[in-house]
Each structure stands twice: as C-alpha cells, then as structure tokens.
One Martini backbone bead per residue (centre of mass of N, CA, C, O) as a GRO file, in nm:
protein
  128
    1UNK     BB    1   0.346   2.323   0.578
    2UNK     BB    2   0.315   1.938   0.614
    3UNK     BB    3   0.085   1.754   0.799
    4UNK     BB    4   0.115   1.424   0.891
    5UNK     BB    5  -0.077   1.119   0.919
    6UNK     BB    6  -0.094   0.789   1.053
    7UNK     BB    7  -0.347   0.524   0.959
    8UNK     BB    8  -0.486   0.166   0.995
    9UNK     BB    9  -0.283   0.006   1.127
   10UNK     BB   10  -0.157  -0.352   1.218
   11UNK     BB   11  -0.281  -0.720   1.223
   12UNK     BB   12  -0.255  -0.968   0.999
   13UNK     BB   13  -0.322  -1.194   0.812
   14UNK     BB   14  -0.277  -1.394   0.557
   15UNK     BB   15  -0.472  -1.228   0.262
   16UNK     BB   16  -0.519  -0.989   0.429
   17UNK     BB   17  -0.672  -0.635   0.517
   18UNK     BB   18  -0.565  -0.292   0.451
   19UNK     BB   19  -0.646   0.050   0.530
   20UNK     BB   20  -0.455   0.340   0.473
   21UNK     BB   21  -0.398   0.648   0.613
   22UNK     BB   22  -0.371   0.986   0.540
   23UNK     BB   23  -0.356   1.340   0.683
   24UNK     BB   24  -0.364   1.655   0.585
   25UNK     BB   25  -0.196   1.935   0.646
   26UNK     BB   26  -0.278   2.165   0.407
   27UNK     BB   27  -0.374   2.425   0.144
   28UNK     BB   28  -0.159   2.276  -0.074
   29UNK     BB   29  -0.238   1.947  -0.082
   30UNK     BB   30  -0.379   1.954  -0.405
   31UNK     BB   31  -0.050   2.006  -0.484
   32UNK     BB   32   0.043   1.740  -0.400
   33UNK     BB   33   0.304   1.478  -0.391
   34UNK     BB   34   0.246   1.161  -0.339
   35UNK     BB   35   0.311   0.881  -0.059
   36UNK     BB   36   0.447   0.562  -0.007
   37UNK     BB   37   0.655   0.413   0.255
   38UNK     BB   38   0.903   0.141   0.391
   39UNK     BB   39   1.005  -0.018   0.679
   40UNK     BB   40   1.201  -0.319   0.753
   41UNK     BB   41   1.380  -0.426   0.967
   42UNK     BB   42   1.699  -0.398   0.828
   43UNK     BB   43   1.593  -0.186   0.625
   44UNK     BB   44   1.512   0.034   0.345
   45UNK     BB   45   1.360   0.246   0.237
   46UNK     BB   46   1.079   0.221   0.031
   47UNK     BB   47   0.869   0.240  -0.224
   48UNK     BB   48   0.535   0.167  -0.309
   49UNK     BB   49   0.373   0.454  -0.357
   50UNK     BB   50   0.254   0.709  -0.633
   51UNK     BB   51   0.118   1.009  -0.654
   52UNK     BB   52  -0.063   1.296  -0.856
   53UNK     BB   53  -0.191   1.593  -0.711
   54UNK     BB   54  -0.498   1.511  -0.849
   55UNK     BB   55  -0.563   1.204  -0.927
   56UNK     BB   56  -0.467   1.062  -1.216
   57UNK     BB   57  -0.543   0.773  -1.347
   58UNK     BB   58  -0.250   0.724  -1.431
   59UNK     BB   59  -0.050   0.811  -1.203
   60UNK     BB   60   0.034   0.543  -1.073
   61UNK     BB   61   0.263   0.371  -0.880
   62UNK     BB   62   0.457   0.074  -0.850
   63UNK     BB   63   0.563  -0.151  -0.742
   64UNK     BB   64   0.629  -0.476  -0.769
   65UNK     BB   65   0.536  -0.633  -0.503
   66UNK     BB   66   0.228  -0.440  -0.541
   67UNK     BB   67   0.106  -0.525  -0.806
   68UNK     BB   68  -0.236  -0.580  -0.738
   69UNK     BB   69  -0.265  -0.535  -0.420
   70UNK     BB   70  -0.226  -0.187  -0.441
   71UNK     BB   71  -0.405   0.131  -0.372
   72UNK     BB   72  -0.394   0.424  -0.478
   73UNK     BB   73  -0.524   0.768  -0.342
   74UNK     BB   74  -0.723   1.069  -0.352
   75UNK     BB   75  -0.842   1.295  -0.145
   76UNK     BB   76  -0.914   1.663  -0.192
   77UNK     BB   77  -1.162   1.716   0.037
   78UNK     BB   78  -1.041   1.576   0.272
   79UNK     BB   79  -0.705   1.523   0.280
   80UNK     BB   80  -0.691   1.205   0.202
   81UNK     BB   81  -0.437   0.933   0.199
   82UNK     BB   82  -0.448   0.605   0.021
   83UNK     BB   83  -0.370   0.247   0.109
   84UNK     BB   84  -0.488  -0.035  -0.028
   85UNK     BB   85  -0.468  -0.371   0.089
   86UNK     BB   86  -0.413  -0.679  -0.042
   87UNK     BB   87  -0.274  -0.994  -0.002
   88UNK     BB   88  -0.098  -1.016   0.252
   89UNK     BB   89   0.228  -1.036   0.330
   90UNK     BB   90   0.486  -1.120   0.549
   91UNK     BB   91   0.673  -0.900   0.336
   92UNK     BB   92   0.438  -0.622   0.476
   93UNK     BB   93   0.628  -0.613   0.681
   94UNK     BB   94   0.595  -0.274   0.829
   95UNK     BB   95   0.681   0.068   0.829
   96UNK     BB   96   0.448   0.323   0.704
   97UNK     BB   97   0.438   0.583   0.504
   98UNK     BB   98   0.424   0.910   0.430
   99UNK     BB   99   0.457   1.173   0.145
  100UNK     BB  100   0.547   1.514   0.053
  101UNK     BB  101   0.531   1.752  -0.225
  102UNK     BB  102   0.414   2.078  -0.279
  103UNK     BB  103   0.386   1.978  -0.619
  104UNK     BB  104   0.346   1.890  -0.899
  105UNK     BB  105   0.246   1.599  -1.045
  106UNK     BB  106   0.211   1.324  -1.328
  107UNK     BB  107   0.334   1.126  -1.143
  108UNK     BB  108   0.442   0.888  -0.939
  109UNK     BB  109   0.670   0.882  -0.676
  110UNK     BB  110   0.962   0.677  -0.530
  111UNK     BB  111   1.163   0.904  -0.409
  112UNK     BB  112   1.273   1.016  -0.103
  113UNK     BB  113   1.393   1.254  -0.203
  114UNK     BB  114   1.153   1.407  -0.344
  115UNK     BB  115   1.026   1.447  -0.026
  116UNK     BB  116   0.944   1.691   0.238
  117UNK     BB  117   0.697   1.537   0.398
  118UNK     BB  118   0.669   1.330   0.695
  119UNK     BB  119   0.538   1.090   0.877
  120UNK     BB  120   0.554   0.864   1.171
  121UNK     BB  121   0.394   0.607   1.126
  122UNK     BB  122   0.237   0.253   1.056
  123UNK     BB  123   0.198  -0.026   1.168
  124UNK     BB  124   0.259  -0.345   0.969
  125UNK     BB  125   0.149  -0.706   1.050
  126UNK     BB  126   0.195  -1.019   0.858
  127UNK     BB  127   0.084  -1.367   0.917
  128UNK     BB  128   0.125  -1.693   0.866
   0.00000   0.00000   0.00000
C-alpha cells in the first residue's frame, strides 16, 4: 500500500512559479515509477510528468504543454515527489495529482492507467 499526499499548490498570477510536493508513504516508495498528472473542470485527466524509480538523468518525460517549463524530481531519501512549475499559463489551471506504481521503469509513464496508487490532489489556479 502506498499513500501519497500532495503539497504547494495555490494561485499565482500568470508567469510565476510554484513547486508541488508528494511525500509518499511506503518502505517500497524508492523502487516506484511516480508521475504528476492533472485535470481541470470538465476536461479528462491528462498525465504532465513521469519518471523512472530511481530518478535517472534521461527517464524524465513530459507533456508537449509543459515541456521546458515543467521538471519533475525525485528525492528517495525523503521520499518525496516534486514538480516545479516555471512560466505557468492560465492554461495550467488544474487540481494536479500525483501517481505511483510501486515496480521499476526505466522512463517515465504517463498513461494513468499504469499506476496503482492516486493522491487526493492539490489545486493550481493561475491567473491571466
């Protein structure tokens, strides 16, 4: 069982810069494929970033939306998932999610249906 909780969202104006946490509950968190993904009022969830178990230097993937604005991190030693968000657009109004799927991958996923286990999400409201 992996509980996931996620931090940092709010609103900021377009521009401007916000870092969302998940802190991952789980002694098997270090060998899970996590990922962000979002979902804003009446749109389908869409995955943002995903990276691979142990957070190697190539496995990062990302949307084309946020490609350049978005980075996705893991530290295995605190157990916690980031993604700093840089230039956000009123386009990345979203109640954003974390995801994990406790099995290695070499590369980030971002098909929600790969992970297993969902925070309760973190709103990001950002303002033209």
């Amino acid at each position: 069982q992996v509980l996931l909780v996620e931090s940092g969202g709010g609103s900021v104006q377009s521009g401007g810069s916000l870092t969302l946490s998940c802190a991952a509950s789980a002694n098997n968190y270090a060998t899970a494929c996590m990922g962000w993904f979002r979902q804003a009022p009446g749109k389908e969830r869409e995955g943002v970033a995903g990276i691979d178990s142990i957070g190697r230097a190539d496995s990062p993937r990302y949307a084309d939306s946020v490609k350049g604005r978005f980075t996705i991190s893991k530290d295995n030693v605190k157990n916690v998932l980031l993604l700093t968000m840089n230039s956000l657009k009123p386009e990345d109004t979203a109640m954003y999610y974390c995801a994990a799927r406790p099995t290695d991958c070499t590369y980030g996923r971002m098909n929600m249906y790969f992970y297993d286990y969902w925070g309760q999400g973190t709103q990001v409201t950002v303002s033209s």
